[in-house]
BALOLUM-352837 format. One record per residue (C-alpha): x, y, z; residue number from 1; residue in three letters. Coordinates in steps of 0.001 Angstrom, whole numbers, plus 500000, padded with zeros to 6 digits. Example, Ala and Ser with C-alpha at 12.3 -4.5 7.8 and 13.67 -1.06 7.14 Angstrom:
<nodes>
      x      y      z  nr rest
 512300 495500 507800   1  ALA
 513670 498940 507140   2  SER
</nodes>
This chain:
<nodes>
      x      y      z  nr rest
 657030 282457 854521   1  UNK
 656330 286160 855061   2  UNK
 652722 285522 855009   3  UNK
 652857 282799 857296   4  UNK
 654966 284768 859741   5  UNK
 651965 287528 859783   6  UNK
 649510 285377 859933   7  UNK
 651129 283997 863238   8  UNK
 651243 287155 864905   9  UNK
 648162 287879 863918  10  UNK
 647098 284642 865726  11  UNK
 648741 285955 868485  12  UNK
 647073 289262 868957  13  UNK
 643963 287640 868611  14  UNK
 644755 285245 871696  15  UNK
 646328 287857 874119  16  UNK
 644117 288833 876591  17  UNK
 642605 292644 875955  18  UNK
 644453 295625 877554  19  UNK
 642058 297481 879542  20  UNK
 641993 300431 881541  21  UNK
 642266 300262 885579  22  UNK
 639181 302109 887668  23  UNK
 640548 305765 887890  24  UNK
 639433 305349 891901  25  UNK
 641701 302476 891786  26  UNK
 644851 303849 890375  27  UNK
 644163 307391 892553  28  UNK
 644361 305070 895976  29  UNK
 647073 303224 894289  30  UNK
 649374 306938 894228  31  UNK
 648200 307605 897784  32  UNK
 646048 310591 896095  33  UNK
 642697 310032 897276  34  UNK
 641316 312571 900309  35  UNK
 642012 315909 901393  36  UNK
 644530 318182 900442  37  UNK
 645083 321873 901349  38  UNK
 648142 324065 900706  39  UNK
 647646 325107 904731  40  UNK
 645504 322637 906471  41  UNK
 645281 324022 909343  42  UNK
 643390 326983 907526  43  UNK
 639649 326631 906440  44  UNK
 638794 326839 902786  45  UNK
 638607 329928 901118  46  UNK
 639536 331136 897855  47  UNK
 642931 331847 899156  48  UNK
 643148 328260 900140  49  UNK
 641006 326223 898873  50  UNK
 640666 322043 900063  51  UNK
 640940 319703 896891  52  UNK
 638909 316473 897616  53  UNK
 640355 313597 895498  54  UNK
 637714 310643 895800  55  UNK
 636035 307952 894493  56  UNK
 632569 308819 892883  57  UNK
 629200 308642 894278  58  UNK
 628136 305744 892298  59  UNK
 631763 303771 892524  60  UNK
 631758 304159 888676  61  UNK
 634868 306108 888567  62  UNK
 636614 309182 890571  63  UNK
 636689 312749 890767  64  UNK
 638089 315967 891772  65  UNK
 636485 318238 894228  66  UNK
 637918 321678 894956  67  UNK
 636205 323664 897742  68  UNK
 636416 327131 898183  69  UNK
 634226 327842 900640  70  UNK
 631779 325454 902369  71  UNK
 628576 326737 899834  72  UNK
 631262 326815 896682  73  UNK
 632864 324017 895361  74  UNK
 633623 323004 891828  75  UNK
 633728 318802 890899  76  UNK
 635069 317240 887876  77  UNK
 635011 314204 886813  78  UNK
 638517 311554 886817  79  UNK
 639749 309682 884062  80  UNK
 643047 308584 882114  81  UNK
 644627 308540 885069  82  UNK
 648478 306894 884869  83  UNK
 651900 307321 885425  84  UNK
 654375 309199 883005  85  UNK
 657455 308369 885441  86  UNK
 658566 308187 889140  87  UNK
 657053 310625 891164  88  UNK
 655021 311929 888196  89  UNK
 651433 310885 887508  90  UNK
 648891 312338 884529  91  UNK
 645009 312584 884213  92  UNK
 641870 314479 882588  93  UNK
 639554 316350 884495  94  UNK
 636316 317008 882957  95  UNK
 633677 319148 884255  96  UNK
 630827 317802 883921  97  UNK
 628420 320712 885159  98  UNK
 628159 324348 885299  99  UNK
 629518 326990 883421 100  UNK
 632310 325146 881799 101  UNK
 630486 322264 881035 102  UNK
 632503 319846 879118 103  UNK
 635258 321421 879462 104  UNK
 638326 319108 879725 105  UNK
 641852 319607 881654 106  UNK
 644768 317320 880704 107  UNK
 646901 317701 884342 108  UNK
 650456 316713 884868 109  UNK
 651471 316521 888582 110  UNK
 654500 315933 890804 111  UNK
 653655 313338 893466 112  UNK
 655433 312770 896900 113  UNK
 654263 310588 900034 114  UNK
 652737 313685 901948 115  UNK
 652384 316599 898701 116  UNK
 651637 316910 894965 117  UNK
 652005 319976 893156 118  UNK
 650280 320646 889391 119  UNK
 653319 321341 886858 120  UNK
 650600 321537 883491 121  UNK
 647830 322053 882932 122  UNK
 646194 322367 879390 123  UNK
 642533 322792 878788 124  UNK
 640485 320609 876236 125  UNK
 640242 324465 874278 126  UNK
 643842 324247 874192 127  UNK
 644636 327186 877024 128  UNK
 647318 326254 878990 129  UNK
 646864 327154 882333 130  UNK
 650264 326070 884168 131  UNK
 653259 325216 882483 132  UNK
 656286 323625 884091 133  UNK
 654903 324389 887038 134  UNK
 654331 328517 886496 135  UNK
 650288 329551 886503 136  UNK
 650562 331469 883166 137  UNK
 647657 334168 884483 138  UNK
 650048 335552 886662 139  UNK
 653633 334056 886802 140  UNK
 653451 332479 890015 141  UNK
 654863 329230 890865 142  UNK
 651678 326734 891403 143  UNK
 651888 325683 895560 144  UNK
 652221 322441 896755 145  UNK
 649553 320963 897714 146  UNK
 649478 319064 901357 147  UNK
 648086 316020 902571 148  UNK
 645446 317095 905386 149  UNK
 644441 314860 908489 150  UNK
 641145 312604 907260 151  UNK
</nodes>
């Protein structure tokens, strides 16, 4: 009876229909993350303030994260695992997939509301954490909100 029983459920499995991950681009419109957002936006970028792009990619294969510092200095990575860990809190990986830090992967954790998001972790793929609970560990400062800026 036992081996009938798993043999059943192994019928099962077979028949339900494969899980598969949404489009990244998808799920970022989906949490009202995709454009521009600027702790001031009423301020240009500048390393003090820089505008973080979140947008579909070029080739509508997937998403990704630009961050631009000035208007010849921006940084893109690459979007993926992107999902929701609870109400108002959402979770992907940055990768970068040029540049010095080639490769290098972020696992983020962010706060989400209608009109801001703020970064509470951040661990990199070398295992450096970067923010944690919502403290930048380089120098003890609380991480800024991030606004939504005028498209």
């Amino acid at each position: 009876m036992r081996h009938a029983s798993a043999a059943a459920l192994a019928a099962l499995v077979a028949l339900a229909p494969a899980a598969h991950a949404q489009d990244p681009g998808n799920m970022l419109a989906e949490f009202g993350i995709l454009g521009r957002w600027a702790a001031d936006c009423g301020r240009p970028a500048a390393s003090n303030n820089p505008h973080i792009v979140f947008e579909r990619s070029a080739d509508g294969s997937g998403a990704q994260y630009r961050v631009i510092f000035t208007p010849n200095n921006a940084t893109v990575r690459s979007i993926d695992n992107v999902r929701v860990l609870r109400e108002g809190t959402i979770a992907m990986r940055f990768t970068t997939p040029t540049g010095a830090t080639t490769g290098l992967a972020f696992d983020i954790t962010m706060l989400k509301e209608p009109a801001r998001y703020k970064v509470i972790g951040s661990v990199g793929s070398d295992g450096k954490v970067y923010i944690k609970d919502g403290i930048v560990v380089a120098d003890g400062r609380p991480n800024p909100w991030q606004n939504k800026c005028p498209d």
